[in-house]
C-alpha positions as CSV (number, residue, x, y, z in Angstrom):
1,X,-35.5,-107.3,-115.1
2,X,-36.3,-103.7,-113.9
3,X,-36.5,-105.3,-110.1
4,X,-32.7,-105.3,-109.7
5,X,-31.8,-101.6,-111.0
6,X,-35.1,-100.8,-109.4
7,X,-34.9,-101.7,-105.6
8,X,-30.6,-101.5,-105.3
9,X,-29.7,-99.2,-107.5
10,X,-26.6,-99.0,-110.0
11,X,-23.8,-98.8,-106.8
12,X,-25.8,-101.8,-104.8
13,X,-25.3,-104.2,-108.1
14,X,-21.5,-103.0,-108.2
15,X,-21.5,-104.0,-104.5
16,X,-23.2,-107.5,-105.5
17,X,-20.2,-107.9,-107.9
18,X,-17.9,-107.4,-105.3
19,X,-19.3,-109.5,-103.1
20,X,-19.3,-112.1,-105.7
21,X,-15.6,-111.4,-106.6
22,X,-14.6,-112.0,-102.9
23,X,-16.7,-114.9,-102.5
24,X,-15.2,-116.6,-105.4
25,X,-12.0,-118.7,-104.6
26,X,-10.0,-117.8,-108.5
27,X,-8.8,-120.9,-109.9
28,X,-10.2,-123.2,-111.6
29,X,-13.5,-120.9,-111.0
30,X,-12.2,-117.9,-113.0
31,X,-15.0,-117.7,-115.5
32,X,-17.1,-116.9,-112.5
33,X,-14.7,-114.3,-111.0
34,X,-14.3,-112.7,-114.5
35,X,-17.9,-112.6,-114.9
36,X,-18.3,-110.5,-111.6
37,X,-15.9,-107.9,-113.1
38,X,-17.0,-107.9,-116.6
39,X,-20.1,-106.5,-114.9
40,X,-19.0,-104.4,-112.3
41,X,-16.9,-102.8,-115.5
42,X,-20.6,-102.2,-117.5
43,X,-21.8,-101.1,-114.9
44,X,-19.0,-98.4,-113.9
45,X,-19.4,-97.9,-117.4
46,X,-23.5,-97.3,-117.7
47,X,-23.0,-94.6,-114.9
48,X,-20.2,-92.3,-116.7
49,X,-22.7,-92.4,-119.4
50,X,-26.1,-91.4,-116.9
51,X,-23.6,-88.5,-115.6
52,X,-22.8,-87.0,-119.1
53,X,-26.2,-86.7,-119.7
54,X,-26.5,-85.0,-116.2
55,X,-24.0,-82.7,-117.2
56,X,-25.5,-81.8,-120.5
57,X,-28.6,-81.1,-119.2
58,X,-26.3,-78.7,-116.8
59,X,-24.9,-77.2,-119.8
60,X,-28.4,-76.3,-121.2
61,X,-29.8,-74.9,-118.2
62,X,-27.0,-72.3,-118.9
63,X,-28.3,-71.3,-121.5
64,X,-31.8,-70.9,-121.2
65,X,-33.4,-68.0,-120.1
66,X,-37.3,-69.7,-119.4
67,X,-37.7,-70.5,-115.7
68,X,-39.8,-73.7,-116.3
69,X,-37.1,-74.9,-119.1
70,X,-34.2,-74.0,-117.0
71,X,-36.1,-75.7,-114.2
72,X,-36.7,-78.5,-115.8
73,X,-33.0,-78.8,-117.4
74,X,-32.1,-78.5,-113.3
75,X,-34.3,-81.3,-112.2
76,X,-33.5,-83.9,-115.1
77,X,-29.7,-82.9,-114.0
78,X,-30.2,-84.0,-110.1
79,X,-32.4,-86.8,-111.0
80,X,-29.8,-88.2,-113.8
81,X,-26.9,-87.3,-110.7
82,X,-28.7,-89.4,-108.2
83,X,-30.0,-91.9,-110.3
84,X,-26.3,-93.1,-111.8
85,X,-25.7,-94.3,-108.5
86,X,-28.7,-94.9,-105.9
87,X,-32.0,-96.5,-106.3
88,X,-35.0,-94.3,-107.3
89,X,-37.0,-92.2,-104.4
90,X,-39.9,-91.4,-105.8
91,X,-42.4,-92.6,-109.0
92,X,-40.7,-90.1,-111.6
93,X,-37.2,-91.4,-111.0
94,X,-38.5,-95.0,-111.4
95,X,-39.7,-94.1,-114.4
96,X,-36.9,-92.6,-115.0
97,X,-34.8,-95.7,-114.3
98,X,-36.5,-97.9,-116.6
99,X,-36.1,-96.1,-119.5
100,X,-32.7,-95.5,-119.0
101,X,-32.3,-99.2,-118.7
102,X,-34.2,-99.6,-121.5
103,X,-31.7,-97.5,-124.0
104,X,-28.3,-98.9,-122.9
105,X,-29.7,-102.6,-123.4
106,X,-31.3,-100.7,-127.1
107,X,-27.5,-99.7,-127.2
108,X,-25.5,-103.0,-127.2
109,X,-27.6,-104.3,-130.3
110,X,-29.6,-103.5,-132.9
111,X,-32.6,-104.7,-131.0
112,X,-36.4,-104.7,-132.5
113,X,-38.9,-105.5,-129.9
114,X,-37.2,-105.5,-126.7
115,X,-40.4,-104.7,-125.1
116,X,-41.4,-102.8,-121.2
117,X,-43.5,-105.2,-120.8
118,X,-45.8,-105.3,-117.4
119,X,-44.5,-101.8,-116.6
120,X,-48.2,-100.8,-114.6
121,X,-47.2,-103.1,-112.5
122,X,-43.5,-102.6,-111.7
123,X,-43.8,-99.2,-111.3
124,X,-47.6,-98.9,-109.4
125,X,-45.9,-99.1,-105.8
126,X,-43.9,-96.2,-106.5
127,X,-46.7,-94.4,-108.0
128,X,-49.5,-95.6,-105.1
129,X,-46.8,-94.4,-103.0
130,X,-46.4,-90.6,-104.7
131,X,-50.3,-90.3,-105.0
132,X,-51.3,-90.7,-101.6
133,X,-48.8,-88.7,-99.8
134,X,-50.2,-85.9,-102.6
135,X,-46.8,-85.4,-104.2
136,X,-48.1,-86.3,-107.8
137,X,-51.4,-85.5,-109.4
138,X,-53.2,-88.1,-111.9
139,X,-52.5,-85.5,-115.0
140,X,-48.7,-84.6,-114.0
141,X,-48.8,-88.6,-114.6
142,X,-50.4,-88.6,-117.7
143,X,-48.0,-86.2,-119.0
144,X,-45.3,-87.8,-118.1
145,X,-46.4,-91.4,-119.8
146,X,-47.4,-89.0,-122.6
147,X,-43.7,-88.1,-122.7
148,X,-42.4,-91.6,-122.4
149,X,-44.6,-92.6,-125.1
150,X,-43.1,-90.2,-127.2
151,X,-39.5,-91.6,-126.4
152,X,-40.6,-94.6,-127.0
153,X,-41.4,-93.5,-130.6
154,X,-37.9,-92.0,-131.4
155,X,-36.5,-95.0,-130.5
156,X,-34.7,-95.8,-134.1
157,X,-33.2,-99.8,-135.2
158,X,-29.9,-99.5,-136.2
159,X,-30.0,-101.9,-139.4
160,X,-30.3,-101.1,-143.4
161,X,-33.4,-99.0,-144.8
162,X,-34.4,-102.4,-146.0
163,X,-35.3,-103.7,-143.3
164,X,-36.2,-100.4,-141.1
165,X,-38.8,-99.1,-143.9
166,X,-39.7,-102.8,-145.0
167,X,-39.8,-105.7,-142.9
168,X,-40.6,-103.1,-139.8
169,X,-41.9,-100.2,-141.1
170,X,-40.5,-97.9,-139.1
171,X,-42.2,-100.1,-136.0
172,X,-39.6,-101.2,-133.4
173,X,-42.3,-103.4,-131.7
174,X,-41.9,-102.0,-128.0
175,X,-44.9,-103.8,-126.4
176,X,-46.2,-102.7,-123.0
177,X,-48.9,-105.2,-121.1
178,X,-51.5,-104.2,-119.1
179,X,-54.2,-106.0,-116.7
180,X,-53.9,-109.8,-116.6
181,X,-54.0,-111.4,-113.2
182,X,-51.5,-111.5,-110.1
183,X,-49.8,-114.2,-108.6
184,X,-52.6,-115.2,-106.7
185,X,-54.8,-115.1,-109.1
186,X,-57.0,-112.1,-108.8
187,X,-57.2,-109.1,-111.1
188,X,-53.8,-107.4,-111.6
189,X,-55.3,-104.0,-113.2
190,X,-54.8,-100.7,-111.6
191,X,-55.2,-97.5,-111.7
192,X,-51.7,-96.8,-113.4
193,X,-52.3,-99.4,-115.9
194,X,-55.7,-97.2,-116.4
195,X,-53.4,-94.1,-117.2
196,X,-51.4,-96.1,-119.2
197,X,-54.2,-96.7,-121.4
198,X,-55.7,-92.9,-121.3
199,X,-52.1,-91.7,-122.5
200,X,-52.3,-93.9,-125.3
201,X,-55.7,-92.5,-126.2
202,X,-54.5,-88.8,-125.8
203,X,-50.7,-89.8,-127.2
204,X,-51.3,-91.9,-130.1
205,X,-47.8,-92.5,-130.9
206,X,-46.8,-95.6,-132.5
207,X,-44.7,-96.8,-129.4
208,X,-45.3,-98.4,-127.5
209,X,-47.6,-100.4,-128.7
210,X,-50.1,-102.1,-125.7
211,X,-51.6,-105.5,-125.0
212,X,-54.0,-106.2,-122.6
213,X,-53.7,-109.5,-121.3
214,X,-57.6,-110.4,-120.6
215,X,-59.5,-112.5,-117.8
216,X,-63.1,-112.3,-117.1
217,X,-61.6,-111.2,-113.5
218,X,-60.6,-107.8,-114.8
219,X,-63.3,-104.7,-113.9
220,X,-65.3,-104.1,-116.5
221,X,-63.8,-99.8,-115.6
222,X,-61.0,-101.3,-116.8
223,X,-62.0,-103.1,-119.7
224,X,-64.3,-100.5,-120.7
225,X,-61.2,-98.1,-120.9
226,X,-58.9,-100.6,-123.1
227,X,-62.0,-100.5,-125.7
228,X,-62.6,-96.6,-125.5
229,X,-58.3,-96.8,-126.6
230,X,-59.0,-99.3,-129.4
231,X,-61.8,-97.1,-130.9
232,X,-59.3,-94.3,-131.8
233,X,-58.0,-96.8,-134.1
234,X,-54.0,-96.6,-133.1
235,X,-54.5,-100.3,-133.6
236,X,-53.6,-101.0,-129.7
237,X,-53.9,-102.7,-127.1
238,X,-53.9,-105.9,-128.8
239,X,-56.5,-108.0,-126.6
């Protein structure tokens, strides 16, 4: 559930934990007071591992002598930095958020097809929000899902080359949904879930894989661009 991580960030769930451990009496409720700081210890733990990364990327900016790389290893080190502890500010540290979320739960098992799921529509407010104060463009966005499509791809299951190259096939089933309807009912595409899909017509990765949850509701812009990304014959979105 992206929603938690998402609007409290990593410090505000430790603060929920001890909450809960101050709210809970101890005995005979100790399951529930270990529970609070089984998590509060994952996630103390989740954010020592977020900050090494931040100081790797550190570590490479040292040694690179490209401005865009060196810039690059810079902004991935302050986003990483601020990211281990408070909620995102803007639509690239969401995104950044989710997939980080998405690897440590990747890391506790050797999952096949934990799935994004209705990413579009998790992360559109941070993105509507980016767009029209001008502080994204539509094809800085489309590189960026270009590069998360390619993460998605590396993602490897830990589990014998029997299974891996036979029952998978080297898939690891991450399936992202797009369009459907909203909770009232109406059309739930937009125009993220439309970059979505033009990312996995220019990025035909294997992961991850789309679905595009259809209702006669949906524009037909929008259905017209999920058929223009089955015709390159990646074999998504599923409709």
């Amino acid at each position: 559930n992206y929603y938690y991580p998402l609007q409290y960030g990593i410090e505000g769930l430790k603060n929920w934990c001890l909450d809960g451990i101050s709210d809970t009496a101890g005995y005979p409720d100790m399951d529930r007071l270990y529970f609070y700081q089984a998590i509060k210890t994952m996630l103390e733990g989740l954010q020592t591992w977020i900050r090494n990364y931040a100081k790797e990327a550190q570590q490479m900016a040292g040694f690179e002598n490209n401005e865009d790389q060196l810039n690059e290893y810079l902004d991935l080190a302050e986003r990483l930095s601020w990211l281990a502890e408070k909620p995102p500010r803007n639509f690239k540290d969401a995104l950044q958020m989710t997939w980080i979320f998405h690897i440590a739960v990747l890391n506790e098992d050797a999952i096949s097809g934990l799935s994004p799921g209705r990413m579009g529509q998790v992360l559109y407010p941070y993105w509507k929000r980016d767009i029209d104060a001008g502080a994204i463009t539509k094809e800085e966005t489309l590189e960026w899902l270009e590069d998360m499509r390619m993460k998605y791809t590396q993602i490897d299951c830990f589990a014998s080359m029997g299974v891996v190259g036979g029952v998978l096939s080297g898939n690891t089933f991450n399936n992202l949904c797009v369009g459907g309807l909203n909770k009232d009912g109406g059309s739930a595409s937009n125009e993220l879930e439309m970059l979505i899909l033009e990312a996995g017509i220019r990025c035909d990765t294997p992961q991850p894989t789309l679905s595009l949850l259809y209702d006669e509701k949906l524009p037909e812009e929008f259905l017209l661009k999920g058929v223009e990304c089955t015709k390159t014959g990646s074999g998504y979105p599923a409709w």
